[in-house]
C-alpha positions in Angstrom: 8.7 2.9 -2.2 10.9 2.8 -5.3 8.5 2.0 -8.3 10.2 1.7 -11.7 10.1 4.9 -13.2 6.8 5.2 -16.1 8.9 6.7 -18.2 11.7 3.8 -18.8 12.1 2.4 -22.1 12.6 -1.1 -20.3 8.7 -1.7 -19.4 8.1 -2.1 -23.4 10.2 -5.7 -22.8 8.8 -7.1 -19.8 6.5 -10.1 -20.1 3.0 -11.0 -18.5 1.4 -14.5 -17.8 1.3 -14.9 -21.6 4.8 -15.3 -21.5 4.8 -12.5 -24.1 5.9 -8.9 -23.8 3.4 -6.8 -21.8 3.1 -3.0 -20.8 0.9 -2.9 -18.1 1.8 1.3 -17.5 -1.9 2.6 -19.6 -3.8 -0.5 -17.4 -2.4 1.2 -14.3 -3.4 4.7 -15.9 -6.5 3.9 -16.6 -7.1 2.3 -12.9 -5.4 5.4 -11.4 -8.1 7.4 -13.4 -11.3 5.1 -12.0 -11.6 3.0 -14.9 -12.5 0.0 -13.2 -12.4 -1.7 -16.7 -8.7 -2.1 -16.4 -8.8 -4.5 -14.2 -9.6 -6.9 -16.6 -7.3 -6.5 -18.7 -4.4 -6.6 -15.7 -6.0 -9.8 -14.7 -5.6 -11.3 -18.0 -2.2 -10.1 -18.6 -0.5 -9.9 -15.9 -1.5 -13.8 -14.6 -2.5 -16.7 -17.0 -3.4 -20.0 -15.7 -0.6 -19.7 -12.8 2.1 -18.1 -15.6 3.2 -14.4 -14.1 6.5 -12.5 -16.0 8.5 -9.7 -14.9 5.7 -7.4 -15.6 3.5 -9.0 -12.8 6.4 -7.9 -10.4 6.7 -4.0 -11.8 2.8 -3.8 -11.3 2.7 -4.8 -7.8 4.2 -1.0 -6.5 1.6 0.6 -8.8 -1.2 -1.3 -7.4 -0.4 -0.5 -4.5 0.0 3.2 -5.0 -3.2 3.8 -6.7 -5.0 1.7 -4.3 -3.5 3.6 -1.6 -4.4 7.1 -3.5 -8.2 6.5 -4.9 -9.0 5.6 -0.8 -11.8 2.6 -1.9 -11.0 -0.6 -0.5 -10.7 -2.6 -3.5 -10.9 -6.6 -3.0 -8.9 -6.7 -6.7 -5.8 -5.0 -5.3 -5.5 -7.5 -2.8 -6.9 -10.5 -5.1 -4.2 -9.8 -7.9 -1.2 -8.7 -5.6 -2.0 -12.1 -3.5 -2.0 -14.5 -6.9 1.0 -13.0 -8.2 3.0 -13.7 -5.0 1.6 -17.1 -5.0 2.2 -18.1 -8.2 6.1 -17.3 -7.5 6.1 -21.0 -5.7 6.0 -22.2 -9.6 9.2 -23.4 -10.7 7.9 -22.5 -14.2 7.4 -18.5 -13.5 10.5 -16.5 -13.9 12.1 -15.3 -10.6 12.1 -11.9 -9.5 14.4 -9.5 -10.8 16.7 -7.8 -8.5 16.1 -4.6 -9.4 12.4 -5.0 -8.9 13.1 -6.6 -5.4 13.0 -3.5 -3.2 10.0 -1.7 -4.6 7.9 -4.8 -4.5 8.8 -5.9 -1.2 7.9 -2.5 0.2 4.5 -2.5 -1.8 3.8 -6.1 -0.2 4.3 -3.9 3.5 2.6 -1.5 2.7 -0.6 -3.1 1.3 -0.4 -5.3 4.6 -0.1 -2.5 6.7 -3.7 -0.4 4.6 -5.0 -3.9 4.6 -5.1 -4.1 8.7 -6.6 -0.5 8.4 -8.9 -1.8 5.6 -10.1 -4.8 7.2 -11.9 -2.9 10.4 -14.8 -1.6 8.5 -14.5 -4.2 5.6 -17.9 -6.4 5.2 -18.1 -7.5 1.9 -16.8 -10.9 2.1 -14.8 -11.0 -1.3 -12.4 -7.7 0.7 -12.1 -9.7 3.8 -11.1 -12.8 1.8 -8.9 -11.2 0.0 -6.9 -8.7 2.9 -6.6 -12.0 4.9 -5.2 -14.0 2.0 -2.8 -10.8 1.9 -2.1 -10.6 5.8 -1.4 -14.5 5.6 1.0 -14.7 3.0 2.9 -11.7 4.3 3.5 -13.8 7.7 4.5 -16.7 6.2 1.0 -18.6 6.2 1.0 -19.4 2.2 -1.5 -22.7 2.6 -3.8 -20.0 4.9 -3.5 -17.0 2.3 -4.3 -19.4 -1.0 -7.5 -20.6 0.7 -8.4 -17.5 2.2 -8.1 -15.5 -1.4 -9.0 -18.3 -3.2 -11.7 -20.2 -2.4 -15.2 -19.0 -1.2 -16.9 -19.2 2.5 -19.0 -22.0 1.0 -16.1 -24.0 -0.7 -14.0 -23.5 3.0 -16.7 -25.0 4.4 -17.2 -28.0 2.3 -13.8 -28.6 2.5 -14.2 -29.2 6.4 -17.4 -31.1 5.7 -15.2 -33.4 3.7 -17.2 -32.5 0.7 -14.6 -31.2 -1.5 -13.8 -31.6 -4.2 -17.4 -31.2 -5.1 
């Protein structure tokens, strides 16, 4: 997997879900170091009210790398990597760039492939939520993969109660 390069000037113009340049490389830094602080911060930049940028894309292979590194089966790898990829069905969000095509698409099969590993000893619910979100998008099940990571056991249920929206 082909991630683009920390050191490259061009991550200093690449935009978030501000629509505004963002460098998400010291967020990743800090997450690759345990700071489990960054993660608001790359949830506020990197996806705003269903607005992602090019930066959202460059993450995604970096998110997957440290979550494959650090070994803890983080529900916010999947969570974030999931909304990103569904908010590309927006007309309004830029499409990916082509350079960034090959390294994203080979972190989407790898985190599918460490979520299937993941999921056998997952019980917290927000991990399994959010690995079967993954697992569903990445086989074509978008509808299944935005209610799986989106939406709560109770809220799923009251949807087939006929109780939603609340």
């Amino acid at each position: 997997m082909s991630e683009l390069d920390l050191s490259e000037e061009r991550w200093t113009s690449l935009h978030g879900g501000y629509r505004v340049p963002y460098d998400p490389r010291l967020a990743l830094q800090r997450l690759e170091r345990g700071d489990a602080s960054a993660w608001d911060e790359l949830w506020n930049e990197l996806h705003h009210q269903g607005d992602i940028g090019e930066a959202s894309f460059a993450a995604v292979p970096g998110l997957v790398r440290i979550h494959e590194r650090r070994s803890v089966a983080d529900w916010q790898t999947y969570a974030i990597i999931a909304t990103i990829e569904l908010a590309r069905d927006d007309a309004r969000n830029p499409a990916m760039p082509a350079d960034l095509r090959e390294s994203y698409d080979a972190a989407w099969r790898r985190l599918v492939d460490i979520g299937l590993r993941e999921l056998t000893s997952a019980n917290d619910a927000a991990l399994i939520d959010s690995i079967i979100g993954v697992i569903a998008i990445a086989r074509g099940q978008r509808a299944l993969g935005r209610i799986a990571a989106d939406f709560t056991e109770d809220e799923r249920r009251a949807m087939l109660d006929g109780e939603w929206p609340p």
